[in-house]
Backbone as numpy.savetxt, mean C-alpha at the origin, in Angstrom:
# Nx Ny Nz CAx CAy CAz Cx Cy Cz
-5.63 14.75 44.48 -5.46 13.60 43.60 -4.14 13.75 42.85
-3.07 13.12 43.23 -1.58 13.04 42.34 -2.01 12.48 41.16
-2.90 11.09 40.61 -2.60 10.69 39.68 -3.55 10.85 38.46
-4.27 12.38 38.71 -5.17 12.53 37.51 -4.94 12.24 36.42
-3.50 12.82 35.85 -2.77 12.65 34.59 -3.17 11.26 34.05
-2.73 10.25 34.92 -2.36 8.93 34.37 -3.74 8.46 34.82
-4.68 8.84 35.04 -6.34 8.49 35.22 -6.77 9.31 33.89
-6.42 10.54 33.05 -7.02 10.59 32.32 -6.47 10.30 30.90
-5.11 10.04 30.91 -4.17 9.17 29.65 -4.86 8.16 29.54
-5.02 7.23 30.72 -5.53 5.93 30.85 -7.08 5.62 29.99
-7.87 6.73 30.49 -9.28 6.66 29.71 -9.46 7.14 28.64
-8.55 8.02 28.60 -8.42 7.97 26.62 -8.22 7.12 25.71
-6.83 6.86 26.32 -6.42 4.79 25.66 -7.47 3.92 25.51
-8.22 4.12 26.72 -9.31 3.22 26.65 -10.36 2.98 25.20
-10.88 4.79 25.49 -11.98 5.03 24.54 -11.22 4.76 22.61
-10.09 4.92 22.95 -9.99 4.95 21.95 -9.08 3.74 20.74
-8.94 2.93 21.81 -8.96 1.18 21.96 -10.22 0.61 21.72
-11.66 1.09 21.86 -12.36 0.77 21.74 -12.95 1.22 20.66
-12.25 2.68 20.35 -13.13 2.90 18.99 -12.36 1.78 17.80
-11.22 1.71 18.15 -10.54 0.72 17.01 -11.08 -0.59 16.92
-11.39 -1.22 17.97 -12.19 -2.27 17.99 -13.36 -2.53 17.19
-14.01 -1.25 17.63 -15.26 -1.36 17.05 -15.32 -1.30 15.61
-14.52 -0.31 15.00 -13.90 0.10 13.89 -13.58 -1.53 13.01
-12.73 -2.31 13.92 -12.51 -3.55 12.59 -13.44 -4.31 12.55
-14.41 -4.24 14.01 -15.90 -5.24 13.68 -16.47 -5.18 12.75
-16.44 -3.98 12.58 -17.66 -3.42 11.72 -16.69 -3.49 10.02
-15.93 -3.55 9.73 -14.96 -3.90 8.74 -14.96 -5.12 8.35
-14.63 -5.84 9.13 -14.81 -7.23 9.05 -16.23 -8.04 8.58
-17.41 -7.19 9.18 -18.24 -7.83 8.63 -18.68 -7.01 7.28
-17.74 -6.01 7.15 -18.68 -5.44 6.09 -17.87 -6.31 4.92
-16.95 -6.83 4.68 -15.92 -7.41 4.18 -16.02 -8.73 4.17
-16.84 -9.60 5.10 -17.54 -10.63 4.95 -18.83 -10.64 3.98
-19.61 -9.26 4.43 -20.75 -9.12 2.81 -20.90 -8.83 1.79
-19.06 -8.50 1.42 -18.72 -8.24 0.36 -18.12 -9.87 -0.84
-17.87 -10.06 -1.62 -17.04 -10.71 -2.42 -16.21 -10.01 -2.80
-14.92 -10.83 -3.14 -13.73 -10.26 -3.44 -13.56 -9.90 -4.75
-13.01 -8.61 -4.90 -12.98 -8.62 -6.21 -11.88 -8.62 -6.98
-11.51 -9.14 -7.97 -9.95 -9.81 -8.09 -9.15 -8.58 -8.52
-8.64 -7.85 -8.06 -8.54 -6.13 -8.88 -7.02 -6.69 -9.62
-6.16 -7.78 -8.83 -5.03 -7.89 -9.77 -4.23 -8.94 -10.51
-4.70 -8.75 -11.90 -4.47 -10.08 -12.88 -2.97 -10.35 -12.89
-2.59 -11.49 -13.48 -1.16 -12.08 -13.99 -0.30 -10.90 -14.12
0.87 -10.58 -13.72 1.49 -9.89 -14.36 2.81 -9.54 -13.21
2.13 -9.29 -12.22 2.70 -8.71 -10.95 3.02 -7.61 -10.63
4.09 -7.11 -9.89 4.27 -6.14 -9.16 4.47 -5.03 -10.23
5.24 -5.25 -11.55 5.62 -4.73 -12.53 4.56 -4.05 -13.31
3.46 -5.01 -13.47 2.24 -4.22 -14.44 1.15 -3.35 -13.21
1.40 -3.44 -12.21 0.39 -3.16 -11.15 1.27 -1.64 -10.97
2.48 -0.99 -10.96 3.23 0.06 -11.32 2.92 0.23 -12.39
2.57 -0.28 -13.17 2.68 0.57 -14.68 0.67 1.15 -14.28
0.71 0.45 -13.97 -1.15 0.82 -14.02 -1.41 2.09 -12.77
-0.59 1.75 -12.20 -0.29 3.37 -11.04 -0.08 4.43 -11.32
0.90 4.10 -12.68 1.47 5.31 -13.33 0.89 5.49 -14.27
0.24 4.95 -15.01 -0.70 5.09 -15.85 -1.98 6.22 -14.96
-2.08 6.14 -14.20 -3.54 6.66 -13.51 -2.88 8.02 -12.86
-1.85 8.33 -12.32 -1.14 8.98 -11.77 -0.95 10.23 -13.59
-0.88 9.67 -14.62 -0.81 11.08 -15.29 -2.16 11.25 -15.99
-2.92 10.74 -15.84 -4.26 11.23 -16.55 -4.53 12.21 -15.58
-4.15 12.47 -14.49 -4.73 13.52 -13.35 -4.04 15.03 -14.72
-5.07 15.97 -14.27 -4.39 16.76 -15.45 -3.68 18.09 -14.36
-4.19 18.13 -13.19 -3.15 19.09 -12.36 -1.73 18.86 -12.26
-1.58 17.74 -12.45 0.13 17.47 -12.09 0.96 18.48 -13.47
1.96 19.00 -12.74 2.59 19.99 -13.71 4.07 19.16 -14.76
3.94 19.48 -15.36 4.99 18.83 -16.44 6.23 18.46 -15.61
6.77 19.22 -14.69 8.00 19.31 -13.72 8.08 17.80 -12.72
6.48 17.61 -12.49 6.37 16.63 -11.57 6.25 15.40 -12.54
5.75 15.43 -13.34 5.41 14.83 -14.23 6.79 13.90 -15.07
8.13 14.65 -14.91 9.39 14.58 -15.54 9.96 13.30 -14.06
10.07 14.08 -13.07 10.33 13.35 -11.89 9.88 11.89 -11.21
8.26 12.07 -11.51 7.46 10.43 -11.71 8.31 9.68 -12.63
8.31 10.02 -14.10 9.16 9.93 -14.93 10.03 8.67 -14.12
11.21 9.55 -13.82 12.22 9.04 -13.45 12.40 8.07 -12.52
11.13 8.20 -11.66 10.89 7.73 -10.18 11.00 6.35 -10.76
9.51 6.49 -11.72 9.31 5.20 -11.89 10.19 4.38 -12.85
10.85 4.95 -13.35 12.16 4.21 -14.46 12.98 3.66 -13.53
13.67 3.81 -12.15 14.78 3.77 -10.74 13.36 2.81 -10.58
12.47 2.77 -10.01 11.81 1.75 -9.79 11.43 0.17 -10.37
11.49 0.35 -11.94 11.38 -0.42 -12.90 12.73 -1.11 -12.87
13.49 -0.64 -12.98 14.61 -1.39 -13.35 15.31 -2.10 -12.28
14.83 -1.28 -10.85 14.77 -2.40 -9.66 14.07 -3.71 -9.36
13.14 -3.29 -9.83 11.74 -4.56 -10.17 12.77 -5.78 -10.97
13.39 -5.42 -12.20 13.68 -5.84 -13.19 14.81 -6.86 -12.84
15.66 -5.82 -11.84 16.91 -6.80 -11.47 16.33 -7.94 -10.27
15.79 -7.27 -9.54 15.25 -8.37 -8.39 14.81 -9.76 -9.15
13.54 -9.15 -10.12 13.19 -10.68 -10.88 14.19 -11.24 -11.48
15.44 -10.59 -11.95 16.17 -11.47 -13.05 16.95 -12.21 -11.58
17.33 -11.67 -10.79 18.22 -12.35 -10.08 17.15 -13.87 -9.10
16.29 -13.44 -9.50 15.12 -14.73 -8.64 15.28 -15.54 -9.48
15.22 -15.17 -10.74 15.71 -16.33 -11.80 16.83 -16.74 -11.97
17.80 -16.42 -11.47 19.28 -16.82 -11.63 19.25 -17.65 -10.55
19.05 -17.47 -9.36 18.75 -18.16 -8.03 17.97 -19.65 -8.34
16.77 -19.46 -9.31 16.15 -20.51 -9.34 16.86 -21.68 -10.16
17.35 -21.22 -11.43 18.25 -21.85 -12.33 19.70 -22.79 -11.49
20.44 -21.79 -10.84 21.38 -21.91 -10.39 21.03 -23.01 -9.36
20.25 -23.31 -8.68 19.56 -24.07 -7.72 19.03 -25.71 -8.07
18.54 -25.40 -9.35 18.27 -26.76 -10.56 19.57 -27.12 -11.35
């Protein structure tokens, strides 16, 4: 038999094409017997980071070092947030 290889690649793909399948059925309906639950109010992308980072230091393992670096992460993040929105507003203005 030359083409065992690609006879048994093939039935792996298979099985495991099928576990994914099965996998979102069963997702889908579990997600149909669920209601949604609104996890994110007015605010946007901006307060939904702050509430990340908020949850991110109550963990009490994180060491002061990492803790300095989040820090920063999220300040380079914020102020990206910050310019994007101001410039959506300049766009919108500029447009009216």
């Amino acid at each position: 038999m030359e083409n065992t290889d690609i006879i048994v690649l093939t039935s792996v793909l298979v099985v495991l094409f099928l576990v994914f399948i099965i996998a979102t059925v069963r997702e889908f309906g579990e997600m149909s017997n669920k209601k949604y639950d609104e996890k994110y109010e007015a605010g946007g992308p901006p307060s939904d980071f702050l509430m990340l980072a908020g949850k991110l230091f109550t963990e009490e393992h994180i060491s002061t070092k990492k803790r300095i670096v989040l820090v920063d992460a999220i300040k380079n993040a914020l102020e990206d947030l910050e310019k994007k929105e101001e410039e959506n507003r300049n766009d919108i203005n500029s447009k009216n």
